[in-house]
C-alpha positions as CSV (number, residue, x, y, z in Angstrom):
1,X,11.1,-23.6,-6.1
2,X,11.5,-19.9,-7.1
3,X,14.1,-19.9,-11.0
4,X,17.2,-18.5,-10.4
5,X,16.6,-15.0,-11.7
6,X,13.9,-14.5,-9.6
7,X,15.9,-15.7,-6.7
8,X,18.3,-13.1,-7.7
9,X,16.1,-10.2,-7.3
10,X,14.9,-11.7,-4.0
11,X,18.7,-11.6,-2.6
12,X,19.2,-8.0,-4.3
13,X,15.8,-6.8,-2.7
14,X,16.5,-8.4,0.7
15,X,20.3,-7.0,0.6
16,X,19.0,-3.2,-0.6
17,X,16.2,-3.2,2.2
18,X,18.6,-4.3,4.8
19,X,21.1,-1.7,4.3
20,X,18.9,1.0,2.8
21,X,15.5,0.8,4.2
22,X,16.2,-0.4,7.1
23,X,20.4,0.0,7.8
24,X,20.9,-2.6,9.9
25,X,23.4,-2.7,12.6
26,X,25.7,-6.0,13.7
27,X,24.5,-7.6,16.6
28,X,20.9,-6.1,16.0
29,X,17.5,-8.9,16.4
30,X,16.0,-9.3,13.2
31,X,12.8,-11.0,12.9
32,X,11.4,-11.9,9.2
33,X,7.6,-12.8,9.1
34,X,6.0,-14.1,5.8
35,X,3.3,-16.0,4.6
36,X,3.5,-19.0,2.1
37,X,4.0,-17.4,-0.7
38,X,7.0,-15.6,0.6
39,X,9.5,-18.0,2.2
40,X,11.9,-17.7,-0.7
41,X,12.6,-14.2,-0.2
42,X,12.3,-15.0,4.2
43,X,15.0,-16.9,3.2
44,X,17.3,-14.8,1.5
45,X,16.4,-11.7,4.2
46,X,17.4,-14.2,6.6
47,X,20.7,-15.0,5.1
48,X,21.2,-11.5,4.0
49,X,21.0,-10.8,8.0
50,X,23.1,-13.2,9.4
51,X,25.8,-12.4,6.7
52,X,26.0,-9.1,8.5
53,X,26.0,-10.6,11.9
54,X,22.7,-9.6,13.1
55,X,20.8,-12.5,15.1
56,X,17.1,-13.3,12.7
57,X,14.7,-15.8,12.5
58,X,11.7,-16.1,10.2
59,X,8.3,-16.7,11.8
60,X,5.9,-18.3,9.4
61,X,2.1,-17.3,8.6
62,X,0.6,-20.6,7.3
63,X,-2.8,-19.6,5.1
64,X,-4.2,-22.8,5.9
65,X,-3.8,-22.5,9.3
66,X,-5.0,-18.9,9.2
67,X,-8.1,-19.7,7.5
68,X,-9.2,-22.6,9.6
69,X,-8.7,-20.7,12.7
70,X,-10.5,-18.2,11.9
71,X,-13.3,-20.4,11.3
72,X,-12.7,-22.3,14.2
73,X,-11.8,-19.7,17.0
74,X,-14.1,-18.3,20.0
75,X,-15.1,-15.0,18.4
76,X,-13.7,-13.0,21.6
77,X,-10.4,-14.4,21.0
78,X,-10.6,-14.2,17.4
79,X,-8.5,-11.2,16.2
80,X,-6.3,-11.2,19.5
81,X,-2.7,-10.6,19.6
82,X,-0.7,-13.0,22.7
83,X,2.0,-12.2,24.7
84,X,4.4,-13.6,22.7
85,X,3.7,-11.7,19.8
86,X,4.1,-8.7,22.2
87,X,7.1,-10.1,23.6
88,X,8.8,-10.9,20.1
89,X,7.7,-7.5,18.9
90,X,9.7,-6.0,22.1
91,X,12.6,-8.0,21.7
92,X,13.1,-7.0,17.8
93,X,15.0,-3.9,15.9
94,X,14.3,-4.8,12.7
95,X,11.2,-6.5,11.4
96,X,10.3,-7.5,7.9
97,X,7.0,-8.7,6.8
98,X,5.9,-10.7,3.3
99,X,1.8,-10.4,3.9
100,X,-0.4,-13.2,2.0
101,X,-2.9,-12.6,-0.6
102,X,-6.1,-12.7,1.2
103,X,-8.6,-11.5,-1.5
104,X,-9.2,-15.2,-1.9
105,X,-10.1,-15.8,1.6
106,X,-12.0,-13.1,1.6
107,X,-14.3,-13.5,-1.2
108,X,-14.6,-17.2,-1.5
109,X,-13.3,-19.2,2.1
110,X,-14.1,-16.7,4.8
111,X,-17.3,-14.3,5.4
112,X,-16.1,-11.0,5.1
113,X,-17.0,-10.1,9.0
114,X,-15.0,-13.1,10.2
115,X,-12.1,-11.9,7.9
116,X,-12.7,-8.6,9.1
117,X,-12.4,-9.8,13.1
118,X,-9.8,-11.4,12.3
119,X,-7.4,-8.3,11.6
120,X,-8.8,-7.0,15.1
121,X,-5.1,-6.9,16.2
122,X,-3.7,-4.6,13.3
123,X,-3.5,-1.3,15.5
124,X,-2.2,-3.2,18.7
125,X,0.3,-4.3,16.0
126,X,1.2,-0.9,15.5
127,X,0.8,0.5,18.8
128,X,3.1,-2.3,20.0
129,X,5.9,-1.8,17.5
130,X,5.8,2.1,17.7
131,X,6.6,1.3,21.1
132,X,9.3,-0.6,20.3
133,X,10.8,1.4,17.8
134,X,11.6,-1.3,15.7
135,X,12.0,-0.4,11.9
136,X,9.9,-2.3,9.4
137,X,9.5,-2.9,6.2
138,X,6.1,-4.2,4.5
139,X,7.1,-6.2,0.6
140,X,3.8,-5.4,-1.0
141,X,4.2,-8.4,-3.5
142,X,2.6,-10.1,-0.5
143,X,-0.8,-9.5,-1.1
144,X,-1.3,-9.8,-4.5
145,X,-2.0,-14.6,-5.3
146,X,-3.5,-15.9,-8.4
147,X,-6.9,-14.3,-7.6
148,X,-5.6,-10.8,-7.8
149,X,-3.4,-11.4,-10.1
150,X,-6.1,-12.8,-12.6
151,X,-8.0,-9.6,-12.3
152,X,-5.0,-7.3,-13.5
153,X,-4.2,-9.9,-16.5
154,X,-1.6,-11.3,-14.9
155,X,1.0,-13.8,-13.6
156,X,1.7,-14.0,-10.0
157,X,5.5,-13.9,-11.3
158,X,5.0,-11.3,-13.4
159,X,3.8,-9.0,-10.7
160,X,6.8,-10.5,-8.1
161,X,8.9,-9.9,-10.8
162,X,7.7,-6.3,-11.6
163,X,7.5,-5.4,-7.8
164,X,10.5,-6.6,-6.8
165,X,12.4,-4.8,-9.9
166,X,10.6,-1.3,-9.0
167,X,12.0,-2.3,-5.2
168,X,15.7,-1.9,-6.4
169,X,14.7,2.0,-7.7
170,X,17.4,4.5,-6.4
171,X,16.1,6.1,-3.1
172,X,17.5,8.8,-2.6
173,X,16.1,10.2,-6.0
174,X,12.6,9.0,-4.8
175,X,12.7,11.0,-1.7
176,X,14.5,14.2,-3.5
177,X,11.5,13.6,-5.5
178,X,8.9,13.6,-3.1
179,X,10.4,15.7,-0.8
180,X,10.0,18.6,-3.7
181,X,6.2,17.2,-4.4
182,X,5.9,17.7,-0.3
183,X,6.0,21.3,-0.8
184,X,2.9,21.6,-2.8
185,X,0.5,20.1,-0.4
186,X,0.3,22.2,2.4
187,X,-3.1,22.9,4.1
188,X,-5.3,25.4,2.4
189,X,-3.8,24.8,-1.1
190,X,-5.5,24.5,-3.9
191,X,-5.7,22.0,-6.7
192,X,-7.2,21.1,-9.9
193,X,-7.3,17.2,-11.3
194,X,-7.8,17.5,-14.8
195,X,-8.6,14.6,-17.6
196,X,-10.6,14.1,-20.8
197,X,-12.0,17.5,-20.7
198,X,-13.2,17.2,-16.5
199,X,-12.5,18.5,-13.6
200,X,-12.4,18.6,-9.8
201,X,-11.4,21.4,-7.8
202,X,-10.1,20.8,-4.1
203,X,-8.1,22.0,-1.5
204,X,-5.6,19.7,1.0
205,X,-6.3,19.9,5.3
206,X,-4.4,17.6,7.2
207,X,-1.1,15.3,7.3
208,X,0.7,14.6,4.5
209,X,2.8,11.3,4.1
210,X,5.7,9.9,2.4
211,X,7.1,6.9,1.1
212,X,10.5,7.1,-0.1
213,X,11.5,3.3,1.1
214,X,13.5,4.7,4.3
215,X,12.9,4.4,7.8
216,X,15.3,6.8,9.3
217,X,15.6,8.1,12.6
218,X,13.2,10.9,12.8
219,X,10.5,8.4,10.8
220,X,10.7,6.2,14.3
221,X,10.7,9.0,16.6
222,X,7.6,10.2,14.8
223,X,6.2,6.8,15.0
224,X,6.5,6.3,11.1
225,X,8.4,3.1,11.4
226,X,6.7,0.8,8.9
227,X,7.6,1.5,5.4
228,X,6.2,-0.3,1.9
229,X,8.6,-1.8,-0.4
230,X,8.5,-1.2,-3.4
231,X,8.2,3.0,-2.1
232,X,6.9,5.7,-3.8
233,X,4.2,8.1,-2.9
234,X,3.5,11.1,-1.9
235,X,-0.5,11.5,-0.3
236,X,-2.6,13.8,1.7
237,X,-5.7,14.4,3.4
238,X,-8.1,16.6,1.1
239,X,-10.4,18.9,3.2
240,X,-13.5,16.9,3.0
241,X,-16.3,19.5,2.1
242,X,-14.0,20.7,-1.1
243,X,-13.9,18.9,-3.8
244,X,-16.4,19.7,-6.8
245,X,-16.6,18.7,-10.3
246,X,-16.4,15.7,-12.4
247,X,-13.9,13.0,-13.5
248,X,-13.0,9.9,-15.5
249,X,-11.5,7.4,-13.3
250,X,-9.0,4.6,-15.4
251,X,-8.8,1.1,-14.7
252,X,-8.9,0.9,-11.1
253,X,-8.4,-2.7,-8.6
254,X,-11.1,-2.9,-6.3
255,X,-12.0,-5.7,-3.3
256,X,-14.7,-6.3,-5.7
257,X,-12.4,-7.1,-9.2
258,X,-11.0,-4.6,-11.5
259,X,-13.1,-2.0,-12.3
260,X,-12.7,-0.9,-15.9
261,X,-14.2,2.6,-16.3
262,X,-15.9,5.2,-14.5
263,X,-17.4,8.7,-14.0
264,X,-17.7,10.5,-10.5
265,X,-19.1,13.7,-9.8
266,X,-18.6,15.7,-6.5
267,X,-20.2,18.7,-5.2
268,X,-18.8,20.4,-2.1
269,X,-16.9,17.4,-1.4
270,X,-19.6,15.0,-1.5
271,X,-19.8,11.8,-4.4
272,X,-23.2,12.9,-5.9
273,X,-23.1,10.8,-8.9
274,X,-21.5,7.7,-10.0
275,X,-21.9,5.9,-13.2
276,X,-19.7,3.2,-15.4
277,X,-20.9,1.7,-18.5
278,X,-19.0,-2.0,-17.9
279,X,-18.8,-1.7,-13.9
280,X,-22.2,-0.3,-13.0
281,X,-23.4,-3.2,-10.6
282,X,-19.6,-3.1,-9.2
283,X,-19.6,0.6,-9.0
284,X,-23.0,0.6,-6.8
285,X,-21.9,-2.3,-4.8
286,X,-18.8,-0.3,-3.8
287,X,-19.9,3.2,-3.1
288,X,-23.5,2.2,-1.4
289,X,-21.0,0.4,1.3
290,X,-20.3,3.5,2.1
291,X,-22.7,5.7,4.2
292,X,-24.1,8.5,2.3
293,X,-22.3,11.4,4.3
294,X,-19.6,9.7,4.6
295,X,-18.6,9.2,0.2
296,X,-16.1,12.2,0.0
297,X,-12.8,13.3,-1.2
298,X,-10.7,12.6,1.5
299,X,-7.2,11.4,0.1
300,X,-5.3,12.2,-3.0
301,X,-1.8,10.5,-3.7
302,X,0.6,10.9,-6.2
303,X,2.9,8.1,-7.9
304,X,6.8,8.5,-7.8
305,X,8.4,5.3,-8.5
306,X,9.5,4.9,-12.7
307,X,9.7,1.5,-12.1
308,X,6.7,0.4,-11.2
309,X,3.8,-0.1,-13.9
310,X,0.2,0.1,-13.8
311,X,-2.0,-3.5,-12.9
312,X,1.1,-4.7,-10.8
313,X,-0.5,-4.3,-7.7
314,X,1.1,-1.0,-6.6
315,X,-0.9,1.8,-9.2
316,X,-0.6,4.5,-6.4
317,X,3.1,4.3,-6.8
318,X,3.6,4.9,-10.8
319,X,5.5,8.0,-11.4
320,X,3.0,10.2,-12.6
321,X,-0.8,8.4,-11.0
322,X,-3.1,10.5,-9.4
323,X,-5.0,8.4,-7.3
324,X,-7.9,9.3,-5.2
325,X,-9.9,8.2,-2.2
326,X,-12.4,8.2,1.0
327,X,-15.9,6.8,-1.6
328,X,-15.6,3.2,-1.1
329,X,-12.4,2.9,-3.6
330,X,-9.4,4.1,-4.8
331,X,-9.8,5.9,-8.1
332,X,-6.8,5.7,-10.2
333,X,-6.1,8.3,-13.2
334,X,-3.4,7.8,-15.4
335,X,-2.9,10.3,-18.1
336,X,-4.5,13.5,-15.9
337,X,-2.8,16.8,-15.4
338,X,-2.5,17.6,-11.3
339,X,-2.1,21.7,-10.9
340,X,-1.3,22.2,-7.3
341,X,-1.2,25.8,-6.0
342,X,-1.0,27.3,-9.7
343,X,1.9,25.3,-10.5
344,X,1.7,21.9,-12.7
345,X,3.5,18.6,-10.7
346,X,1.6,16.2,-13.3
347,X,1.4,16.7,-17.0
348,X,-1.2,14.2,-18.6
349,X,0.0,11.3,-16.2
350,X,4.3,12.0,-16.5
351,X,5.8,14.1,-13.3
């Protein structure tokens, strides 16, 4: 049973994304999914819900369950969403979900191609509650059990704890913030990562997204309608044939384990060279899953949230990471200077 003061933030979380994130509406269909290790806060969004006289019910993921079937299921149903999971998604305006931590299913109870069939349904998911137009809201604690925690040094409280703190963050300073940090990464512009003395040189092409823990009208209309919780990024698609030079990446979380140090070098947008002192077999592992033309710069994102802390599961959303990606990993850097443009958004990790 969750200690009071955690069951405090749950109810202030659940209340905020309610009538924040999500601004629920009397009489509106709310459906609250979760996996074990989230029915305490299903609860309280429940509640929350019906308080403001909105019909919900909690649907629950059981990991046992989960993992057996997919061990047990036909693989050409394996992966498959029904009809009522169509039906429910049709039928529903707002929709939160508490995922489970899967790294340990991945890595020790399930091979990672069954896992990976299993998850067959994600875009249908999407596809079916763009159609909808429900608004959503994804609480990112979710994925991070014992396994994952362990790797980052920590509890699985603390990082509840720590997420669910950097959840109650004021939103509308969030999206003032990245709504300036927006107007810096239009295509064609250029940018310089800098750290320890290195370098990379790129230029953004392509969409850039926000998460300022909102779902407003024009995010559903432009099929945005699932937001994360805690929120706080800004990211965008980096042309893929631009990046060159070299940097030292910090401690980064991988599907491998936590991978303390390393140095990539890019040419033209390419990974060329790779190298870690503590991480090499890890570093290999990751990169060579990756085919050869295919190991480029192709995302960089930029932390916004003051409340959230590095190795709490959400590193992307401290105010002040630069985080990169499109190699096999994302590459976190936390004390880097970020010039985009000419002008400076990140000085040695602070915004």
């Amino acid at each position: 049973m969750a200690i009071p003061a955690l069951n405090d933030l749950y109810r202030m979380v659940a209340k905020k994304v309610l009538t924040e994130t999500l601004a629920v509406k009397r009489g509106e269909s709310i459906t609250v999914e979760t996996w074990n290790n989230g029915i305490e806060f299903a609860r309280n969004a429940v509640a929350e819900a019906r308080l403001r006289g909105c019909k919900a019910i909690m649907v629950l993921e059981d990991e046992k369950a989960y993992i057996e079937g997919v061990k047990r299921s036909p693989r050409d149903t394996l992966g498959s969403m029904g009809d009522n999971e169509y039906g429910m998604l049709s039928n529903t305006d707002v929709y939160l979900f508490v995922p489970g931590p899967l790294l340990a299913a991945f890595q020790t109870k399930v091979k990672p191609e069954l896992m990976a069939d299993s998850t067959r349904y994600n875009g249908s998911w999407y596809e079916a509650a763009e159609k909808a137009k429900l608004r959503g809201a994804r609480l990112t604690f979710g994925y991070v059990g014992q396994e994952m925690a362990g790797l980052m040094g920590r509890t699985v409280q603390q990082v509840v704890d720590r997420q669910l703190r950097a959840a109650l963050v004021d939103f509308h300073e969030i999206s003032k913030t990245a709504h300036k940090l927006t107007g810096h990464f239009s295509d064609g512009t250029e940018g310089t990562i800098s750290s320890n003395g290195q370098q990379i040189l790129f230029s953004f092409k392509g969409n850039v997204a926000v998460e300022d823990g909102v779902v407003s009208r024009e995010d559903v209309e432009a099929g945005d309608n699932m937001t994360y919780v805690p929120p706080g990024f800004v990211t965008s698609a980096v042309d893929p044939k631009s990046a060159t030079g070299n940097i030292k990446v910090s401690k980064s979380v991988t599907r491998l384990g936590l991978l303390k140090e390393a140095t990539l070098t890019f040419s033209e947008g390419k990974l060329t060279e790779w190298a870690s002192r503590e991480n090499s077999l890890m570093l290999n592992e990751l990169v060579k899953a990756v085919p050869d033309e295919r190991r480029r710069l192709t995302l960089l994102n930029v932390g916004i949230n003051h409340r959230m802390g590095y190795l709490f599961g959400q590193d992307r959303m401290v105010a002040g990471s630069v985080t990169m990606g499109g190699f096999g990993f994302t590459a976190v850097m936390r004390d880097a200077d970020l010039v985009l443009g000419g002008k400076k958004v990140v000085d040695g990790g602070k915004l």
